[in-house]
C-alpha positions as CSV (number, residue, x, y, z in Angstrom):
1,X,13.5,-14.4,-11.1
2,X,12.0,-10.8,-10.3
3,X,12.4,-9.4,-6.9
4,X,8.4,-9.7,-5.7
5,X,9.4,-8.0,-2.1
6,X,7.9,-4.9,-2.7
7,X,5.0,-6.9,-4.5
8,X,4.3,-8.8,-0.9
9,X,4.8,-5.2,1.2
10,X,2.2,-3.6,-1.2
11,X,-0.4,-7.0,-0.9
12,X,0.3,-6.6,2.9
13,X,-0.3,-2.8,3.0
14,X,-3.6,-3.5,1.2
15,X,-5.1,-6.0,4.2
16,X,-8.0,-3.7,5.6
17,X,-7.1,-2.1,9.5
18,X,-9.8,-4.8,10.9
19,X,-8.2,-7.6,9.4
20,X,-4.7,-6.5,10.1
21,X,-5.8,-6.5,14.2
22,X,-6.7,-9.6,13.9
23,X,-3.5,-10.8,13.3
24,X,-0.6,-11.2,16.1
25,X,-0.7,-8.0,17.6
26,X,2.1,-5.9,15.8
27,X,5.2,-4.6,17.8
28,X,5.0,-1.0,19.4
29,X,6.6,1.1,16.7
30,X,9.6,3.5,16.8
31,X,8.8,6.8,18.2
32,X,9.3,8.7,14.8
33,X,6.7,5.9,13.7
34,X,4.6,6.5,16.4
35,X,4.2,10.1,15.3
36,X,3.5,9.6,12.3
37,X,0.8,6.9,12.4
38,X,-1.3,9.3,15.2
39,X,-0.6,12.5,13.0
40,X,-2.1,10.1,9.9
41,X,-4.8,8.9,12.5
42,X,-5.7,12.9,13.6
43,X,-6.1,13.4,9.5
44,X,-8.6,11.2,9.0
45,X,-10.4,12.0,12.2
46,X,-10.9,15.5,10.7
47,X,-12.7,14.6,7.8
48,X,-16.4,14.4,7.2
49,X,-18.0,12.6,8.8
50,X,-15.3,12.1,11.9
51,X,-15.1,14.9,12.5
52,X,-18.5,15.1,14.9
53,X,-18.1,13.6,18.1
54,X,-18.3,10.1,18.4
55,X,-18.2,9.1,14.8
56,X,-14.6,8.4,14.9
57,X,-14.8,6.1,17.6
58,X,-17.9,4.3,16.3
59,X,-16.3,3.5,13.0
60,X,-13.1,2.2,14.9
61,X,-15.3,0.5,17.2
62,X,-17.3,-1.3,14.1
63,X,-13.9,-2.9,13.3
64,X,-13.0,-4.2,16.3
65,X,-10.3,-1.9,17.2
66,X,-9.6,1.4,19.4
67,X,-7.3,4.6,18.8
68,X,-4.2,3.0,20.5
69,X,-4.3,0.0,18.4
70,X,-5.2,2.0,15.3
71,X,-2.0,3.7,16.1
72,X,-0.1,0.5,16.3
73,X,-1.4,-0.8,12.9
74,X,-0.7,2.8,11.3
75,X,2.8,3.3,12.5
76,X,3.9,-0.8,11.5
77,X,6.7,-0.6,8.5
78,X,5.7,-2.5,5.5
79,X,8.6,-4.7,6.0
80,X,7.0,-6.0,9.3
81,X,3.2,-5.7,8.3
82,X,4.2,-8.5,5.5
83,X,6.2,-10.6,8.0
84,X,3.2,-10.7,10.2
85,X,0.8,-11.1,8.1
86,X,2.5,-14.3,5.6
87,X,1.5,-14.5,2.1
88,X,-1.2,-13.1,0.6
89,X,-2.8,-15.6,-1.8
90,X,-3.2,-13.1,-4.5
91,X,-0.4,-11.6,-4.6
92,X,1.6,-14.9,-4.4
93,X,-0.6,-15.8,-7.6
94,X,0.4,-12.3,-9.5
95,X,4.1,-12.5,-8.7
96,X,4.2,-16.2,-9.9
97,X,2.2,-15.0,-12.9
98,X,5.1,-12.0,-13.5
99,X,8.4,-15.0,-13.0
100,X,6.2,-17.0,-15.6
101,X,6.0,-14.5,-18.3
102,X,7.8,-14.3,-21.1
103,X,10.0,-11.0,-21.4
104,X,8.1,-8.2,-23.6
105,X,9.9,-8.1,-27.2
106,X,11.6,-5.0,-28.2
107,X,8.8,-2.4,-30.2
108,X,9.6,-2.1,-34.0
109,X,11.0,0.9,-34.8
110,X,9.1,2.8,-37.2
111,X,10.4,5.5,-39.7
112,X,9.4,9.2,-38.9
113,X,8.8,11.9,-40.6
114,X,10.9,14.5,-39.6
115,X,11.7,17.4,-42.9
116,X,14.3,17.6,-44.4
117,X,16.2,20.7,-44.4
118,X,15.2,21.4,-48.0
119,X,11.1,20.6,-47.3
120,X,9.5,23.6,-47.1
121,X,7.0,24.0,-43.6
122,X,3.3,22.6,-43.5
């Protein structure tokens, strides 16, 4: 059977921020973590249209959360975000579908046409 772990981290990864909140509140990440999920935060507050006051907030706000726990969700390893989250009913469906299939058969080879040293250059 196929090692679906990375599978289940990549279906967790793919639950939208609001949804993610919703769950049991994640643990307060490393520091290193922490950095990084408020440096990934700042970058999307610069872009259009965050970047004017108060839209950053408002879209937060729309999903239920607030900067701090949008840092907690952001700085969350994949490893935990899956853990916390359970299954995900798709991707429990595609990794069964992947143990279930058959292994792809080897491609035929097929001659090519490589010249000889005697063939004289197209």
């Amino acid at each position: 059977m196929p090692d679906t772990s990375e599978l289940r981290r990549s279906a967790a990864r793919a639950v939208p921020l609001a949804h993610r909140g919703r769950a049991a509140a994640p643990q307060a990440p490393d520091p290193e973590a922490d950095d990084r999920a408020r440096r990934r935060a700042a970058r999307w507050q610069a872009q259009r249209p965050f970047d004017a006051p108060g839209w950053f907030d408002r879209r937060l706000a729309a999903d239920g959360l607030d900067p701090a726990e949008l840092a907690l969700l952001l700085g969350e390893s994949p490893t935990a975000l899956a853990a916390r989250l359970g299954p995900q009913g798709w991707a429990d469906r595609l990794a069964d579908a992947f143990d279930r299939a058959p292994a792809p058969a080897a491609a035929p080879r097929t001659a090519t046409s490589t010249p000889s040293p005697s063939s004289p250059p197209r």
